[in-house]
The first five atom37 places (N, CA, C, CB, O) and aatype in JSON, in Angstrom:
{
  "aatype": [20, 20, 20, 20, 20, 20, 20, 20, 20, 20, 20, 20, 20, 20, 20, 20, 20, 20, 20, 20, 20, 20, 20, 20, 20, 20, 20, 20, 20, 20, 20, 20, 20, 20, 20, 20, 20, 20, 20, 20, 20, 20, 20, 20, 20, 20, 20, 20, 20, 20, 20, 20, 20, 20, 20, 20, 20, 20, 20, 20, 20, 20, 20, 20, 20, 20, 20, 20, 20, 20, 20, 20, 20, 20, 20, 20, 20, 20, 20, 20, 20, 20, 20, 20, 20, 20, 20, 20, 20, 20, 20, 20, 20, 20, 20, 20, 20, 20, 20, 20, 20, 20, 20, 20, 20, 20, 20, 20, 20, 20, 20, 20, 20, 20, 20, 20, 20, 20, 20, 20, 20, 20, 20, 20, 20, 20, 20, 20, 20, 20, 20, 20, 20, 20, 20, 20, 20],
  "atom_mask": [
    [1, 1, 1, 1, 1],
    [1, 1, 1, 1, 1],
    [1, 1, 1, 1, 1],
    [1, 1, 1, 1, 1],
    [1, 1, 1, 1, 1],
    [1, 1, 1, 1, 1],
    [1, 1, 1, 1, 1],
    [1, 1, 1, 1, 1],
    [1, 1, 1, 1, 1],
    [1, 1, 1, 1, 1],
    [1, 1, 1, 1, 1],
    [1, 1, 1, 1, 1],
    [1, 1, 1, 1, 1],
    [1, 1, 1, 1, 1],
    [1, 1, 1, 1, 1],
    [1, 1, 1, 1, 1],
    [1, 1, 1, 1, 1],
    [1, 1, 1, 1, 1],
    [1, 1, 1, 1, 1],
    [1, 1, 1, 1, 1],
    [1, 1, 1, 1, 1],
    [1, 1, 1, 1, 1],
    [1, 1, 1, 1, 1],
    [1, 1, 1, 1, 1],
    [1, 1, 1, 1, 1],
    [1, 1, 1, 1, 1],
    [1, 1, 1, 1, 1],
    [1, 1, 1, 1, 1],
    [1, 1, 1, 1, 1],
    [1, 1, 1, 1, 1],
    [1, 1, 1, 1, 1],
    [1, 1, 1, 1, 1],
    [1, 1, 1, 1, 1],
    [1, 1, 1, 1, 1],
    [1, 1, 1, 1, 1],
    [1, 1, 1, 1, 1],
    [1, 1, 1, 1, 1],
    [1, 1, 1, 1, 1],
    [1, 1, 1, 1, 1],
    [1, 1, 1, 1, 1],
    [1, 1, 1, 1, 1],
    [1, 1, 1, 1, 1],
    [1, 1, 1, 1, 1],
    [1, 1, 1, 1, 1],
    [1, 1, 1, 1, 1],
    [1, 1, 1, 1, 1],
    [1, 1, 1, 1, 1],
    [1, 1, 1, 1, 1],
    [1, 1, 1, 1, 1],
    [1, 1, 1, 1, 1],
    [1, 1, 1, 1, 1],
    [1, 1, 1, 1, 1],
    [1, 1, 1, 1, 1],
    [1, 1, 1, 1, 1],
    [1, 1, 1, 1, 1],
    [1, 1, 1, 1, 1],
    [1, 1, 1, 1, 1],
    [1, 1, 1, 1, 1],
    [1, 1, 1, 1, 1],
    [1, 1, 1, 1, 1],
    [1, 1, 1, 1, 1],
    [1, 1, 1, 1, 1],
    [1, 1, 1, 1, 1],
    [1, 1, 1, 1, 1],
    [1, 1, 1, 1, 1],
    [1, 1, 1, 1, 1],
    [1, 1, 1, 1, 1],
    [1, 1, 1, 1, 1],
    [1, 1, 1, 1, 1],
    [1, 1, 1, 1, 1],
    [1, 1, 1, 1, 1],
    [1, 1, 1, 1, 1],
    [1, 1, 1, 1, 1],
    [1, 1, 1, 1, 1],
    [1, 1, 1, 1, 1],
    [1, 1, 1, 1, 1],
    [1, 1, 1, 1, 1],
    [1, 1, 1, 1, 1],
    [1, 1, 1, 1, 1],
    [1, 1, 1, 1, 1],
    [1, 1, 1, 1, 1],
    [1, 1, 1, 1, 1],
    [1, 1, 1, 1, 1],
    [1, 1, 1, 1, 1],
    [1, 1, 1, 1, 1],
    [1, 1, 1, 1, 1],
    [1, 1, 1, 1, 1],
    [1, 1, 1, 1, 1],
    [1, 1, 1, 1, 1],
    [1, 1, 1, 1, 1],
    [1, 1, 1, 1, 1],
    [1, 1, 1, 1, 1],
    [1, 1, 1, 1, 1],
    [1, 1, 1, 1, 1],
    [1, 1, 1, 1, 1],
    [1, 1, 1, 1, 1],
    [1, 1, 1, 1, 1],
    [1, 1, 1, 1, 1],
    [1, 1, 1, 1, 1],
    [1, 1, 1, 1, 1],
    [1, 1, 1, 1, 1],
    [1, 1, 1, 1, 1],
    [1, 1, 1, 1, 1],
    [1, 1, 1, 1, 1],
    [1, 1, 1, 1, 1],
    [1, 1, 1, 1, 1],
    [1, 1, 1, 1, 1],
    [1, 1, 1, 1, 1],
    [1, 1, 1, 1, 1],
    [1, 1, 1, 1, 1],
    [1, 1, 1, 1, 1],
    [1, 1, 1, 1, 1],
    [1, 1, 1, 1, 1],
    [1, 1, 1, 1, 1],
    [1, 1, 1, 1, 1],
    [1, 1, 1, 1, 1],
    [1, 1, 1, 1, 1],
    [1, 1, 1, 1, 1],
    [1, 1, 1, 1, 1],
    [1, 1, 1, 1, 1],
    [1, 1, 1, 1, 1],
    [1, 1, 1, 1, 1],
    [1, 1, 1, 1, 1],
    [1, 1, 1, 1, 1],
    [1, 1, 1, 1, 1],
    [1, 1, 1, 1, 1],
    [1, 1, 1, 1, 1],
    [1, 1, 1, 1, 1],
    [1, 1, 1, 1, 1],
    [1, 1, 1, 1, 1],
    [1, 1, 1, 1, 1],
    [1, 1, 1, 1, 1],
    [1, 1, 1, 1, 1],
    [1, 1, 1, 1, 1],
    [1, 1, 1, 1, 1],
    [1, 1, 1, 1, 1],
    [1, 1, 1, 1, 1]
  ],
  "atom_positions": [
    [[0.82, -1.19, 0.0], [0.0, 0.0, 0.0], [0.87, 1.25, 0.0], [-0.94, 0.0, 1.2], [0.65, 2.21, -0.74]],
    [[2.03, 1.18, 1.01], [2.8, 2.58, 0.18], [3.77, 2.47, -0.6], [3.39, 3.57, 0.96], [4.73, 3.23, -0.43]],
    [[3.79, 1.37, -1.79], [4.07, 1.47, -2.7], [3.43, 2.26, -3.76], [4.21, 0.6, -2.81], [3.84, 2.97, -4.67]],
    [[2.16, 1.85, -3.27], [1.28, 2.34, -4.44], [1.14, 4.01, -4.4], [-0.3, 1.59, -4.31], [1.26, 4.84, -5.3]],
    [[0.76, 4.22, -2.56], [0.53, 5.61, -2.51], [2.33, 6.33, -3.37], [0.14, 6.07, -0.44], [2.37, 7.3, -4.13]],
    [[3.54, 5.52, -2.96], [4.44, 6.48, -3.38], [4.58, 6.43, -5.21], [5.91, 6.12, -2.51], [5.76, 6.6, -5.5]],
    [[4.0, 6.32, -6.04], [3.36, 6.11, -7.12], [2.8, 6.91, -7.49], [2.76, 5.35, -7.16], [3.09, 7.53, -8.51]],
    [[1.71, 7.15, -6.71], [0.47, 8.18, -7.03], [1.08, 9.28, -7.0], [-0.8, 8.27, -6.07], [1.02, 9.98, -8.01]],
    [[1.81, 9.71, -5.87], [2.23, 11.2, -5.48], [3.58, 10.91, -6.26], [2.34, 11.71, -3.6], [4.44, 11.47, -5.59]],
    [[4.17, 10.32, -7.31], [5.34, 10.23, -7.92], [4.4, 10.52, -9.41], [6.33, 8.68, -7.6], [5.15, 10.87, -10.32]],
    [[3.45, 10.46, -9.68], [3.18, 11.34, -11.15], [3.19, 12.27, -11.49], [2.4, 11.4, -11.65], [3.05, 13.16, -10.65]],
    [[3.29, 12.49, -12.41], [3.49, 14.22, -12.99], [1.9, 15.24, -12.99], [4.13, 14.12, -15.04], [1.97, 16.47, -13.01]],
    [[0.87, 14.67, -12.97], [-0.47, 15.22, -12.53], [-0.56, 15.58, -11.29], [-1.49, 14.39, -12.7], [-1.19, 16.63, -11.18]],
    [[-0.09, 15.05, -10.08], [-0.62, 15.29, -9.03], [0.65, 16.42, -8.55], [-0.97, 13.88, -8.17], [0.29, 17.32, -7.79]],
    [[2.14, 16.4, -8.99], [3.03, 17.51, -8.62], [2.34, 18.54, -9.84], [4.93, 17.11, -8.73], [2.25, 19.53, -9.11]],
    [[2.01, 18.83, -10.65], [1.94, 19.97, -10.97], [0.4, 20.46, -10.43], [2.29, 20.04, -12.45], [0.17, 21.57, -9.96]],
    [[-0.48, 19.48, -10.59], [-1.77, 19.92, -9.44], [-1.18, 21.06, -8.05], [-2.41, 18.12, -8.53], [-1.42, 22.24, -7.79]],
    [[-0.1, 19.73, -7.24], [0.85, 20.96, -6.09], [1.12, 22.01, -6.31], [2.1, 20.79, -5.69], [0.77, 23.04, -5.73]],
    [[2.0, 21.82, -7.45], [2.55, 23.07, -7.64], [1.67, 24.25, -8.18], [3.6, 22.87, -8.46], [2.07, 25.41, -8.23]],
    [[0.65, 23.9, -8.53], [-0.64, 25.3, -9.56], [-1.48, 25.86, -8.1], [-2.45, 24.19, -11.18], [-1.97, 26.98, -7.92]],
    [[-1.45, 24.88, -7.33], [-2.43, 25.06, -5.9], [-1.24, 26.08, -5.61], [-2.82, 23.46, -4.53], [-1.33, 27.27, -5.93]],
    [[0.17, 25.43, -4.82], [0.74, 26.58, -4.65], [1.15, 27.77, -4.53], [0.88, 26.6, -4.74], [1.34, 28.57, -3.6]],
    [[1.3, 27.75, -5.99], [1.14, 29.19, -7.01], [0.22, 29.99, -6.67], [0.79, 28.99, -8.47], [0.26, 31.07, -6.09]],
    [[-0.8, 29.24, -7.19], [-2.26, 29.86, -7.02], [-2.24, 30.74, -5.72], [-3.49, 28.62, -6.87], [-2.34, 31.97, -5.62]],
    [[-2.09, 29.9, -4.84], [-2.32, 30.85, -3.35], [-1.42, 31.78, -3.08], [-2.29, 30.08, -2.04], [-1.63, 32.59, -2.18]],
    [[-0.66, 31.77, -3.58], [0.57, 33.18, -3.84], [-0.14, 34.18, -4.04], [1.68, 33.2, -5.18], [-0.47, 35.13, -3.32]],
    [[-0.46, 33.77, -5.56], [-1.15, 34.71, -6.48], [-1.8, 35.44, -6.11], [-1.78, 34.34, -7.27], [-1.68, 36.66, -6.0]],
    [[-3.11, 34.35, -5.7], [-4.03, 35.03, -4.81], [-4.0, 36.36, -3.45], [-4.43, 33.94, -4.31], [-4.86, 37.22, -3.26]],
    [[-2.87, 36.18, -2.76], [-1.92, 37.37, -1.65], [-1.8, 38.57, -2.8], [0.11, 36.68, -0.97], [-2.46, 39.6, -2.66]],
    [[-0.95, 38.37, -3.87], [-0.81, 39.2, -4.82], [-1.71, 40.17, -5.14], [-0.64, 38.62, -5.7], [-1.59, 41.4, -5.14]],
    [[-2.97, 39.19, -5.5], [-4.13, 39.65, -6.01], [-4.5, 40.37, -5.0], [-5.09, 38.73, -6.46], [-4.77, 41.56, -5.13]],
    [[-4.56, 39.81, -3.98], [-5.6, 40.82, -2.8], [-4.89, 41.93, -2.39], [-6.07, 40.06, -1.27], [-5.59, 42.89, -2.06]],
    [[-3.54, 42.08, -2.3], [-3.16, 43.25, -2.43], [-2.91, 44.16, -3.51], [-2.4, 43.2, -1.95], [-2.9, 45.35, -3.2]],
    [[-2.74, 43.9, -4.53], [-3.16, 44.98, -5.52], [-4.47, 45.51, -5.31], [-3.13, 44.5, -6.9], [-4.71, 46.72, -5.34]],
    [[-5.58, 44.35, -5.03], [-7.13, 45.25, -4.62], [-7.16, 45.74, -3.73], [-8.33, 44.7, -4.44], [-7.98, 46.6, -4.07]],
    [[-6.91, 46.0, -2.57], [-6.72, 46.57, -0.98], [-5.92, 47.79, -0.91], [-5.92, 45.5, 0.02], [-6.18, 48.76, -0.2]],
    [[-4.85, 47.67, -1.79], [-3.46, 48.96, -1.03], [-3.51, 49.41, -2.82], [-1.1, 48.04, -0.03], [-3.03, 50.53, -2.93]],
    [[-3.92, 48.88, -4.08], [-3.41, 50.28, -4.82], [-4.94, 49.91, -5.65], [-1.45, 50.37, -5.94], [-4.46, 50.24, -6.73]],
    [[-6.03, 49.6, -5.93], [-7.09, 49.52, -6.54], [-8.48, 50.28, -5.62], [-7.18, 47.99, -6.85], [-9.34, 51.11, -5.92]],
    [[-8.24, 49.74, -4.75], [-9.44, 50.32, -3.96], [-9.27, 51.92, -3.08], [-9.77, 49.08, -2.82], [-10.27, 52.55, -2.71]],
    [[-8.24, 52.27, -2.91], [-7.71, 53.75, -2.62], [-7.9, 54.47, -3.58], [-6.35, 53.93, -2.33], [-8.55, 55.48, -3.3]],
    [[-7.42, 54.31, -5.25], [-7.85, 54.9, -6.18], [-9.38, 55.18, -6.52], [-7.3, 54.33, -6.98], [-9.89, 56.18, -7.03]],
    [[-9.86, 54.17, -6.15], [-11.42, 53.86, -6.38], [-11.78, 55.1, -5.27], [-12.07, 51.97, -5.91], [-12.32, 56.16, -5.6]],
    [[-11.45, 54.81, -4.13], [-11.97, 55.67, -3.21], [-11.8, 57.2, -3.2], [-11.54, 55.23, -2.15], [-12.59, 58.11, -2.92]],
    [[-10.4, 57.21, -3.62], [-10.01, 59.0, -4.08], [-11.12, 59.26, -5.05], [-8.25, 59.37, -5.03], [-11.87, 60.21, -4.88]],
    [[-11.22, 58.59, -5.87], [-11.79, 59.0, -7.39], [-13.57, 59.82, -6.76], [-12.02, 57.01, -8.76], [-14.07, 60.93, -6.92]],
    [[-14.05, 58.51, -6.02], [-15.73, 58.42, -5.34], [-15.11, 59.21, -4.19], [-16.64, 56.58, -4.84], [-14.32, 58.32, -3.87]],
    [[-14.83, 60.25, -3.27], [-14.67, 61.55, -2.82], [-13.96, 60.81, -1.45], [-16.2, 62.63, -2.7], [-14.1, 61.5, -0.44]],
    [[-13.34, 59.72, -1.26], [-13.09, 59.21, -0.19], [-13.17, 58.09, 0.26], [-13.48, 59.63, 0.36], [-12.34, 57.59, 1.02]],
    [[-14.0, 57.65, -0.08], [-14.58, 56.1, -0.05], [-13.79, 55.24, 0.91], [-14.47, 55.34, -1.56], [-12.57, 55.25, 1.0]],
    [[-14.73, 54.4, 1.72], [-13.2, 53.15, 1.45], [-14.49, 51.81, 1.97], [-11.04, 53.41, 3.13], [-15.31, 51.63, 2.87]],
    [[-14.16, 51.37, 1.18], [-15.32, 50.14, 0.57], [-14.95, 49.07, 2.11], [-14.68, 49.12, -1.6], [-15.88, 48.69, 2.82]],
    [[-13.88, 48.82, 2.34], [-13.7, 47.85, 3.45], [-14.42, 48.37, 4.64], [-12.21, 47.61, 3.78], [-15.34, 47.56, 4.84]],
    [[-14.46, 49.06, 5.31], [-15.26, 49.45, 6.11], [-17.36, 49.98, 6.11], [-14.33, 50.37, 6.34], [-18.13, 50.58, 6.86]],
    [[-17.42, 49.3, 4.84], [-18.95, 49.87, 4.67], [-19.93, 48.25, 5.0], [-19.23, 50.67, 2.63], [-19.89, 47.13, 4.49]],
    [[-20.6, 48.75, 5.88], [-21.53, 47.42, 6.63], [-22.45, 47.98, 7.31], [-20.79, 46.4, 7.7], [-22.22, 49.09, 7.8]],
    [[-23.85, 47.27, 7.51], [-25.25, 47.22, 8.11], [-25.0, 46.63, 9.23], [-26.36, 46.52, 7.35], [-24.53, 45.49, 9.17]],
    [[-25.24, 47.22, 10.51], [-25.53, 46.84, 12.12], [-26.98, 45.74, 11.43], [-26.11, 48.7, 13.55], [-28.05, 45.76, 10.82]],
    [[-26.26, 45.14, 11.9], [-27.83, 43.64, 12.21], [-27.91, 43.57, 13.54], [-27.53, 41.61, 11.68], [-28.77, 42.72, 13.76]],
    [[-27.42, 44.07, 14.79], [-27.87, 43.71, 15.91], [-28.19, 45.1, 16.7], [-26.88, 42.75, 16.55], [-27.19, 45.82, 16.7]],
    [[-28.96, 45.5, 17.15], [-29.47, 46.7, 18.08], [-28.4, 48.27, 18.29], [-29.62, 45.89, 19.7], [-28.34, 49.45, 17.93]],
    [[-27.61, 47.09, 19.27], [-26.37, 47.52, 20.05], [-25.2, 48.13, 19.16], [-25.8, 46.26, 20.85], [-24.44, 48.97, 19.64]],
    [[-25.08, 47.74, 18.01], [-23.94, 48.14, 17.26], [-23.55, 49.45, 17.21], [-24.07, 47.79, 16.08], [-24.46, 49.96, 17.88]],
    [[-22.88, 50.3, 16.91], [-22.5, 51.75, 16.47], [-21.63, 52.33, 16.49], [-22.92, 52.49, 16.83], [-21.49, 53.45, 16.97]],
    [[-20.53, 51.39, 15.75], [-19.2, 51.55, 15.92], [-18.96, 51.98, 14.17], [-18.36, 50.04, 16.65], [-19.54, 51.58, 13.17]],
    [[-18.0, 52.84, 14.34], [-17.73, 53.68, 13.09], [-17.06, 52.72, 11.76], [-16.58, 54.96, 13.58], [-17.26, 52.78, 10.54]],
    [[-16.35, 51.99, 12.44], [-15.27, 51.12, 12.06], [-16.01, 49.43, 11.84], [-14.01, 51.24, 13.4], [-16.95, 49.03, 12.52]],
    [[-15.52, 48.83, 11.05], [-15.88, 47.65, 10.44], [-15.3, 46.59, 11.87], [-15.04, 47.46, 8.71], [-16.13, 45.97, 12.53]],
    [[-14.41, 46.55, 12.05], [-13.55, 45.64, 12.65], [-14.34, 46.1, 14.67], [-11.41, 46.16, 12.09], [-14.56, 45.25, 15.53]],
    [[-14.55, 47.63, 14.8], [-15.23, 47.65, 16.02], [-16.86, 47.11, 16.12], [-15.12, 49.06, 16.43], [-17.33, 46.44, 17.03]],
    [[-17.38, 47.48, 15.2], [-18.63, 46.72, 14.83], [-18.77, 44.98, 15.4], [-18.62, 46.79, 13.11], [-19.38, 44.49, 16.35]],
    [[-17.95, 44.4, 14.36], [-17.84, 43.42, 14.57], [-17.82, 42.86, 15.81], [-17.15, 43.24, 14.05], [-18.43, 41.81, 15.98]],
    [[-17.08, 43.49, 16.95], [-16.87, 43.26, 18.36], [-18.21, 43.57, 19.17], [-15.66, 44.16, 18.87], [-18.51, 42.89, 20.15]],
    [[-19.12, 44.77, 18.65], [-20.28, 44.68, 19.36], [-21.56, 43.76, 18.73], [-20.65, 46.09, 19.54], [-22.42, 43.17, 19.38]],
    [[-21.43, 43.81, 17.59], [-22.54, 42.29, 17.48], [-22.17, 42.02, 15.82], [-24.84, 42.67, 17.81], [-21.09, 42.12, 15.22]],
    [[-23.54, 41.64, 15.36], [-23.59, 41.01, 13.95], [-23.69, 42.43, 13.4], [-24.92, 39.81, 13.53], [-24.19, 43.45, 13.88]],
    [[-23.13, 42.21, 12.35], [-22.8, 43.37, 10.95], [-22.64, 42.01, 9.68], [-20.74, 44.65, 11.22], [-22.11, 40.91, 9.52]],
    [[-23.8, 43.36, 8.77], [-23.7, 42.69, 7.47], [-22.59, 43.5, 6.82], [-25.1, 42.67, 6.61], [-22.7, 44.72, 6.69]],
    [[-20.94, 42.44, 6.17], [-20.1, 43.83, 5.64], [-19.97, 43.49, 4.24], [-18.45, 44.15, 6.36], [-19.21, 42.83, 3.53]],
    [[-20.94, 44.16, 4.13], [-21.17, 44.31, 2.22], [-19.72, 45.19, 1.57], [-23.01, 45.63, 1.74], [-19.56, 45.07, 0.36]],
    [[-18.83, 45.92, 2.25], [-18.24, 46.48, 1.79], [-16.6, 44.98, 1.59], [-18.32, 47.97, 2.69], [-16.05, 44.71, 0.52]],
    [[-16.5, 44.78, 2.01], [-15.44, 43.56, 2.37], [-15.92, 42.94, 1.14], [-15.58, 42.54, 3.95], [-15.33, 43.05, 0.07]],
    [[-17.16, 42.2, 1.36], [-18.04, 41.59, -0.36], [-17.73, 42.17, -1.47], [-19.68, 41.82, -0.55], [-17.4, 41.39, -2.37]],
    [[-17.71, 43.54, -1.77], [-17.35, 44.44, -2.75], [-16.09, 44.19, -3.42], [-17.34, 45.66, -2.24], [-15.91, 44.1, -4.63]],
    [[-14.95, 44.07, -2.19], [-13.46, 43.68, -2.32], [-13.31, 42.59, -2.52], [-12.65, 43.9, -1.37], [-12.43, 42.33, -3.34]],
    [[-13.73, 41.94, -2.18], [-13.74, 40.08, -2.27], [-14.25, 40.24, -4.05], [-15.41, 38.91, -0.8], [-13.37, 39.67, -4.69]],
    [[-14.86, 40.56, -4.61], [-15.34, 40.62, -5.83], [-14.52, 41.23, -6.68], [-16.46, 41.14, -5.86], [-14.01, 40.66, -7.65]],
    [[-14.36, 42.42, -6.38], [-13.03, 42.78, -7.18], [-11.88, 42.09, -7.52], [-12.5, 43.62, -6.68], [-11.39, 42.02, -8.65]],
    [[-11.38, 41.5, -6.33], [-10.38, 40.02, -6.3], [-10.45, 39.29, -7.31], [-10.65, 38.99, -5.24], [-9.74, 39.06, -8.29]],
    [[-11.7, 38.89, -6.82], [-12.15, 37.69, -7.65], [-11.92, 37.9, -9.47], [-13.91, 37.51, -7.24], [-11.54, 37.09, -10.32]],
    [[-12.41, 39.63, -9.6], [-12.71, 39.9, -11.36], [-11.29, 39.69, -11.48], [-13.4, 41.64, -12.12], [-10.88, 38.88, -12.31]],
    [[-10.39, 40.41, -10.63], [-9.34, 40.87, -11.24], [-8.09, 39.48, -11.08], [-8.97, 42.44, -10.49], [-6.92, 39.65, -11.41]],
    [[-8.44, 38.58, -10.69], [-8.05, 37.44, -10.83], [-8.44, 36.63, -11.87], [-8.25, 36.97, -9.9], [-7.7, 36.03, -12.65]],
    [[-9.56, 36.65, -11.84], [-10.15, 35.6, -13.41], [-9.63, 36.52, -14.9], [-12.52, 35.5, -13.49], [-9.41, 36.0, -16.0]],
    [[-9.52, 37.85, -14.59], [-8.84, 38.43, -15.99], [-7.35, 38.46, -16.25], [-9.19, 39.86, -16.16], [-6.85, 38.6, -17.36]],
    [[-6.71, 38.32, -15.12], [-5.5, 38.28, -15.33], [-5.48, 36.34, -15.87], [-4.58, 38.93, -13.8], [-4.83, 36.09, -16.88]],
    [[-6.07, 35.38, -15.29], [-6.11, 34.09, -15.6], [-6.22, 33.69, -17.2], [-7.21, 33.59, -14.84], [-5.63, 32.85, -17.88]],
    [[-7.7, 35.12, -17.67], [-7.85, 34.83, -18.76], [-6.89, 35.08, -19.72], [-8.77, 35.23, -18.99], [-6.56, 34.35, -20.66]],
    [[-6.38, 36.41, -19.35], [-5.24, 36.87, -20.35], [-3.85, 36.05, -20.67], [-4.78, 38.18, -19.82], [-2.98, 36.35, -21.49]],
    [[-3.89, 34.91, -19.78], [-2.44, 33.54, -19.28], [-3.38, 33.15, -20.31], [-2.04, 32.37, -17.37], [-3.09, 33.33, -21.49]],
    [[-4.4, 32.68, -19.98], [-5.16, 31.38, -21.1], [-5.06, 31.55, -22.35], [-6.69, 31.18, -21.05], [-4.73, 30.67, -23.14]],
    [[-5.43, 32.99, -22.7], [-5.25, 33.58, -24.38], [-4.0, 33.14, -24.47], [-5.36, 35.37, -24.8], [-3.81, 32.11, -25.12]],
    [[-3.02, 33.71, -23.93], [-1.76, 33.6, -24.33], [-0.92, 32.37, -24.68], [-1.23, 34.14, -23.52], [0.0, 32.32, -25.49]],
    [[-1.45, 31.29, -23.85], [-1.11, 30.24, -24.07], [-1.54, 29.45, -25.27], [-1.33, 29.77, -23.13], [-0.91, 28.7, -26.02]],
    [[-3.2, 29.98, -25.25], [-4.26, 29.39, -26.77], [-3.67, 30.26, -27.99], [-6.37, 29.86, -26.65], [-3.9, 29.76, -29.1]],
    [[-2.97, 31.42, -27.99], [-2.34, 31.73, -28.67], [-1.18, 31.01, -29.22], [-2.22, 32.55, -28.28], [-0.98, 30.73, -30.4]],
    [[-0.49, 30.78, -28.28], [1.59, 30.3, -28.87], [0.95, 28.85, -28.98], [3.58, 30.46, -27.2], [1.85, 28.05, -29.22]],
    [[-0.26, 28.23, -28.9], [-0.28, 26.78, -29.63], [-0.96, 26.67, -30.87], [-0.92, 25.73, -28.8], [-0.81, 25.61, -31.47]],
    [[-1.67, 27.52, -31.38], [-2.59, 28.29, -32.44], [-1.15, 28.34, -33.61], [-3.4, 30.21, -31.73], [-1.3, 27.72, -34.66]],
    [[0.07, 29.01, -33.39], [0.92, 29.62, -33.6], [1.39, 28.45, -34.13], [1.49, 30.4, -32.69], [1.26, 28.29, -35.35]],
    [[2.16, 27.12, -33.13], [2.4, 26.2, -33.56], [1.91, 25.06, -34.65], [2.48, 26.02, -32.79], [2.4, 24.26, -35.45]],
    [[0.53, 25.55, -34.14], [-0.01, 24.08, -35.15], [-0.31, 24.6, -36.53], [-1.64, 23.23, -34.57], [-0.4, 23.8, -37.46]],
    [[-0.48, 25.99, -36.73], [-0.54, 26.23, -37.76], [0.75, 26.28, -38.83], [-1.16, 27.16, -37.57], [0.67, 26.33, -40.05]],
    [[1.68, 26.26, -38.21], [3.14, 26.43, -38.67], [3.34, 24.79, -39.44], [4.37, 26.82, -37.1], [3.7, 23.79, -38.82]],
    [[3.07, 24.83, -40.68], [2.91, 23.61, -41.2], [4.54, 22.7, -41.19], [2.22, 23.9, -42.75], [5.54, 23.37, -41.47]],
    [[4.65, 21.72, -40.98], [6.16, 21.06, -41.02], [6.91, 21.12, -42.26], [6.14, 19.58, -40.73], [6.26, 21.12, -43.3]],
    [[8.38, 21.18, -42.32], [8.63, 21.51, -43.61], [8.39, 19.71, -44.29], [10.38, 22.4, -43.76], [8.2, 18.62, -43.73]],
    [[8.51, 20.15, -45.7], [8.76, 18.42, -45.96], [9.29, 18.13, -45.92], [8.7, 17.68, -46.61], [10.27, 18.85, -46.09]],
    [[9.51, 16.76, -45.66], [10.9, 15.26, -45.61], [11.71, 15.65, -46.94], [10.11, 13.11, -45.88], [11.34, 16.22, -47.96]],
    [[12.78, 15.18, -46.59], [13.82, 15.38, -47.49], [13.37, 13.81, -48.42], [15.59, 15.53, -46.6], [12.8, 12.78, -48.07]],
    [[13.72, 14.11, -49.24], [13.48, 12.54, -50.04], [14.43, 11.61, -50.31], [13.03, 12.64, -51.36], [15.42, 12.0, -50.92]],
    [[14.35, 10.4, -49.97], [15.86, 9.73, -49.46], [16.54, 9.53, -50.75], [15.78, 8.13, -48.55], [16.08, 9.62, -51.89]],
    [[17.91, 9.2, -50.27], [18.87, 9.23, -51.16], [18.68, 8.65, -52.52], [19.84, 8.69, -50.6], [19.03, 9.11, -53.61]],
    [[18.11, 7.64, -52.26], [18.14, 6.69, -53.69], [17.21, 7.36, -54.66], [17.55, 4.99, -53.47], [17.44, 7.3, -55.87]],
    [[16.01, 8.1, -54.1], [15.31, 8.74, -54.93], [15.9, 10.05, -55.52], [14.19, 8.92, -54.32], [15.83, 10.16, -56.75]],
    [[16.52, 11.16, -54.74], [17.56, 11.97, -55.47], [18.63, 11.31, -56.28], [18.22, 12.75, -54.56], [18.95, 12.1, -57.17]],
    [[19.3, 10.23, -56.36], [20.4, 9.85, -57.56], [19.38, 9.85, -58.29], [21.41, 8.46, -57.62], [19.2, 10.88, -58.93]],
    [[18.47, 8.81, -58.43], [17.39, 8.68, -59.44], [17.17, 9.85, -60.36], [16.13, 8.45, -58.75], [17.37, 9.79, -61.58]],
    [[16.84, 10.71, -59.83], [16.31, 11.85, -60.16], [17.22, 12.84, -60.66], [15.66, 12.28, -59.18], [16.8, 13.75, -61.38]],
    [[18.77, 12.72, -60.24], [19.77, 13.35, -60.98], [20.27, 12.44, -62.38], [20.98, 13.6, -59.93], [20.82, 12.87, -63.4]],
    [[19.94, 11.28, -62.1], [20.8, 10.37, -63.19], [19.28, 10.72, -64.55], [21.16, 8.01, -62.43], [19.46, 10.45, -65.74]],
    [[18.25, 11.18, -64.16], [16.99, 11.17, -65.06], [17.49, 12.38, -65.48], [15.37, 11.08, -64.46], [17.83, 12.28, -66.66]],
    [[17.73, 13.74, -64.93], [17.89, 15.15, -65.07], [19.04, 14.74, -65.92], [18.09, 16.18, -63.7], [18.63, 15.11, -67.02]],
    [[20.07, 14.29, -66.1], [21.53, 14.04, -66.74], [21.46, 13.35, -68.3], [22.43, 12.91, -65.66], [22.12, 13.66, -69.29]],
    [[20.29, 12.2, -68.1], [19.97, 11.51, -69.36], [19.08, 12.87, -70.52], [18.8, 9.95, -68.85], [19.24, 12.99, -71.74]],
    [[18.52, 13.39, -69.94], [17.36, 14.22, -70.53], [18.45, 15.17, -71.33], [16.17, 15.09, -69.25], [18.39, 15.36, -72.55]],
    [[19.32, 15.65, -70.58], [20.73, 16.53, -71.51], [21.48, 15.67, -72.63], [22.17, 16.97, -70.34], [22.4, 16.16, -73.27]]
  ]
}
């Protein structure tokens, strides 16, 4: 049995599966900070101030804290503004994904259309074909 398991995790599907998960969750840090510290400040300068992370509905009585994160400490808050960012993430992740995907459906587009040159034609058929070209003179 851990033969087999060391098998499974010895194919080339399941390390690059690792390694894309990996990546991925990098990426993802990446991603969320480009939306947090230089996407959503711009957004917010632009809309007179804004700042989307902190915008949420008191769901419980007691709430009335200015701040997203103090809210939270006095009861339930709906934070639609966090949702907002989480979405942005999300777009600006699936477009950067898409633009990898083009690119890739591109440079194989590229390839297959690139027709092979032809085979050289083997030897015996070139003498042939010189000793025919030679008789014809």
């Amino acid at each position: 049995m851990l033969n087999e398991f060391k098998e499974f995790i010895a194919k080339g599907n399941v390390m690059d599966l690792a390694v894309g998960v990996i990546i991925g969750g990098a990426f993802a840090t990446i991603v969320s900070s480009l939306t947090n510290d230089v996407i959503m400040p711009v957004v917010g300068a632009i809309f007179g101030g804004l700042d989307f992370s902190n915008f949420f509905l008191p769901l419980a009585a007691n709430v009335d804290a200015a701040s997203l994160e103090a809210a939270r400490e006095q009861g339930a808050v709906l934070a639609y503004g966090a949702f907002v960012t989480a979405v942005l993430n999300f777009l600006i992740l699936a477009w950067i994904i898409f633009l990898m995907v083009r690119a890739v459906n591109n440079m194989r587009r590229k390839e297959e259309a690139a027709p092979p040159p032809p085979a050289a034609p083997p030897a015996d058929i070139v003498l042939l074909t010189e000793i025919r070209d030679l008789l014809k003179k």
